[in-house]
N, C-alpha and C positions, 0 to 999 in steps of 0.2 A: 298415818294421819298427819293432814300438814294443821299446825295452829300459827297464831301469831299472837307476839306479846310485844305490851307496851311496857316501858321501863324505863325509870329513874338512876341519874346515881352521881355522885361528885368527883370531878373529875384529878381533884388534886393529887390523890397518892397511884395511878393508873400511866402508866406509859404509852396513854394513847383508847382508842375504843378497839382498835384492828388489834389480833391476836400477833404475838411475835416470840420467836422461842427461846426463854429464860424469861422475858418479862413480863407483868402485872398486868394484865391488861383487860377489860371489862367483856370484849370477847368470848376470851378465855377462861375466865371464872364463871360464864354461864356456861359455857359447854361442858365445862369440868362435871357440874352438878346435872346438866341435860342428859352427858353421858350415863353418867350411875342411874338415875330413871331408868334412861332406855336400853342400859345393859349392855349398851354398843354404841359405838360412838358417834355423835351426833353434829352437825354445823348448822352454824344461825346465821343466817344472810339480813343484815340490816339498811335498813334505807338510808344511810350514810356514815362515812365514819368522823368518829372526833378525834382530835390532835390531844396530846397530852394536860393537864388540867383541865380540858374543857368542860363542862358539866350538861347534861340531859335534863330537863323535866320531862318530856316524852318522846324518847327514843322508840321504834318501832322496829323491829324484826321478825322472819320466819323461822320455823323450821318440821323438820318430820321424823315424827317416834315412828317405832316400829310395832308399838301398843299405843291400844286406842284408850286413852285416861280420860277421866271427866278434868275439865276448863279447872276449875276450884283447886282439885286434887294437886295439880301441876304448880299452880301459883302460891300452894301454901306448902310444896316442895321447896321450892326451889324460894321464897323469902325462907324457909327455916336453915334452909343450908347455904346458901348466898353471903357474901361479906355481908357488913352495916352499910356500905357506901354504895351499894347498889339494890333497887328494891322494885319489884315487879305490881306493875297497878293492875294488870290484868291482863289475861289467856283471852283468846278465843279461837274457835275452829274456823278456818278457812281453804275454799277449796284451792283442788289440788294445783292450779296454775295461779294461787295468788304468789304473785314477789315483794315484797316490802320494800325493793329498790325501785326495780323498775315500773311500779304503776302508782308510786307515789306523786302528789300530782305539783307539789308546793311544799316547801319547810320554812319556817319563821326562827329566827333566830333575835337574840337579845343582848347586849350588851348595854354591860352597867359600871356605871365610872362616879367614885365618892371623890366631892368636891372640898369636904370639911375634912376633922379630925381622924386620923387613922383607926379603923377599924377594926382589931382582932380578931372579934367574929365573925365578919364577914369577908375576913380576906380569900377567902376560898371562891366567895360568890361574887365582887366587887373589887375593881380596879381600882386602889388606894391612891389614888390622884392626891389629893390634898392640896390642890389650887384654883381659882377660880377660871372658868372657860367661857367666852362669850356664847350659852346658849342661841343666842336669836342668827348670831353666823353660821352654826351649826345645824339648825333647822334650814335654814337657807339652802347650805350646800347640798341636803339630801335630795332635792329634786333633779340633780344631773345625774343621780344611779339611775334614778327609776329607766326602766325602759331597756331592750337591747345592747350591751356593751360589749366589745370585743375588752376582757379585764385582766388583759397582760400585765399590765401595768400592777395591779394589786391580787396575783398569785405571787407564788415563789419558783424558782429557779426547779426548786423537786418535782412539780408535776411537771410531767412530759407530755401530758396529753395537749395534740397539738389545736383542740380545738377551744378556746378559752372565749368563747361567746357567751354569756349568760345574762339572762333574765330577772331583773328586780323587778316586781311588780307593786309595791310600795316601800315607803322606809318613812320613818318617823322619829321622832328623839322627843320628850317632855324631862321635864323635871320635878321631882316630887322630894321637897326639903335639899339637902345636901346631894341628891343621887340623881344625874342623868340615865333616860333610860333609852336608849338606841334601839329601835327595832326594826329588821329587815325582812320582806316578804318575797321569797323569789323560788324561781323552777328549780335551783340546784346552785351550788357554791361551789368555786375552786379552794385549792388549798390555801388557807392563811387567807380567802378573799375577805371576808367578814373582819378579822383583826387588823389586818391592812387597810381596807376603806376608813376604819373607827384611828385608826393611828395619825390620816392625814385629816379627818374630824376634831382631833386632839388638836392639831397643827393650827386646825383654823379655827378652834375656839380661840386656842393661845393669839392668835390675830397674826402669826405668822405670814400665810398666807390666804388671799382672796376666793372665795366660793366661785367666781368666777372662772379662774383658772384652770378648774376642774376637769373640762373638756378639754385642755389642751394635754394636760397628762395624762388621759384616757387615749391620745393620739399618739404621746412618745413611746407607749408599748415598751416601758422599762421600767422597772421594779426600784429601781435605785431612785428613779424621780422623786418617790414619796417620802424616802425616809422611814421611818417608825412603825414596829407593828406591835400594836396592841398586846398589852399581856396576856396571855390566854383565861387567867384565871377570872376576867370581868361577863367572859363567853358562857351561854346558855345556848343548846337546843330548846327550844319550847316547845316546836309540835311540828308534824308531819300531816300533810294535811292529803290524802285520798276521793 
C-alpha cells in the first residue's frame, strides 16, 4: 500500500531533511520508526528537501508498507514514536503512482526576519535582525523574481544541476509589528535559492543597493555578486501545493 503523509517539524537540531550516514536528519528518524511498522525496511520519497535548520509546516512525502494499516493507526505510530521536533498532521492512502516529488505542482516558502529586540524564543523560527530595513524597497524589489529566471546567480556553487531556470510565481513581503514576513510562490527552488534572494533583500532594505539593479545580477550568473545568504533558521516550508 502506497500512503502519504504530511509533516511538521523544526529544523534546528537536524542536519538537514535528506538522510546521511551518522547524522540526525528528519529523513531518517521517520524511516527509523516506518521500518519497525513495516518489519522491513522502508524509504519516504519527499517533495523536496531542506537544508539544515530549516523548518517545515507542511512537508509532504510518500511511501509503501508491505501491510495494509488503517490512515489513523500509522499517524498515532509514528507521533508516539517520532522525536518532539517532528510531528505528523496526517496519513492518507494514495494510489500506487502518486509521487510527492514529482507531481507536486507549486511550494511556498516563508521567511521571517525580527526587526526589534532579540528574540530567544523565536530564534529557531526568526531571523534575529535587530535593525531597521526599508520595507517599501523590499516590496519593490520582489517584482523582478516573479516570472522565468535563469537563478545562477542565487544558488550555490553545490548544486550541479546544470539547469537553474526556475519559476516564481508570486512573492510578497508585509510587516506585522517588529517581524517581516517574505513569502515566495514558485514551481520548485534551487539550493540556498530562497536564502540567497532574502540575503540580497536584506541588502536592499539596508539601502545598500537599488531594486533596480536586480536584473542586472540575474544576468552576471555569479553567486558572489550578491553577497549574503540568509540564515537558514528565519526559513519555513509552508506547503506543497498539488
Amino acid at each position: 500500500m502506497r500512503y502519504m503523509i504530511d509533516f511538521s517539524y523544526s529544523g534546528q537540531l537536524f542536519n538537514g531533511y535528506q538522510k546521511q550516514p551518522g547524522l540526525r536528519t528528519v529523513q531518517g528518524e521517520i524511516e527509523k520508526v516506518l521500518t519497525d511498522i513495516n518489519n522491513s525496511s522502508v524509504k519516504i520519497y519527499s517533495a523536496g528537501r531542506t537544508d539544515a535548520k530549516v523548518n517545515a509546516l507542511h512537508q509532504v512525502a510518500h511511501f509503501d508498507l508491505d501491510k495494509n494499516i488503517q490512515t489513523f493507526k500509522i499517524k498515532m505510530a509514528l507521533n508516539s514514536y517520532l522525536p518532539d521536533d517532528i510531528h505528523i498532521n496526517f496519513v492518507k492512502e494514495v494510489f500506487e503512482n502518486f509521487h510527492a516529488r514529482y507531481m507536486a505542482k507549486s511550494k511556498i516558502y516563508e521567511y521571517k526576519i525580527n526587526l526589534g529586540e532579540f528574540n530567544p524564543l523565536l530564534r529557531t523560527q526568526v531571523y534575529q535582525y535587530g535593525k531597521t530595513l526599508n520595507i517599501s524597497k523590499i516590496k519593490e524589489s520582489l517584482k523582478y523574481f516573479e516570472g522565468e529566471h535563469d537563478f545562477t546567480t542565487f544558488t550555490c556553487a553545490e548544486d550541479k544541476r546544470s539547469d537553474k531556470i526556475r519559476t516564481i510565481l508570486s512573492a510578497s513581503a508585509e510587516q506585522k509589528g517588529d517581524t517581516i514576513i517574505i513569502t515566495f510562490l514558485g514551481t520548485g527552488f534551487l539550493k540556498y535559492q530562497v536564502r540567497n534572494m532574502v540575503g540580497l533583500l536584506i541588502k536592499i532594505g539596508e539601502e545598500k543597493i537599488e531594486p533596480k539593479e536586480i536584473p542586472i545580477l540575474f544576468q552576471k550568473k555569479d553567486r558572489k555578486a550578491i553577497g549574503l545568504t540568509a540564515p537558514a533558521e528565519g526559513l519555513t516550508l509552508v506547503k506543497i501545493n498539488y
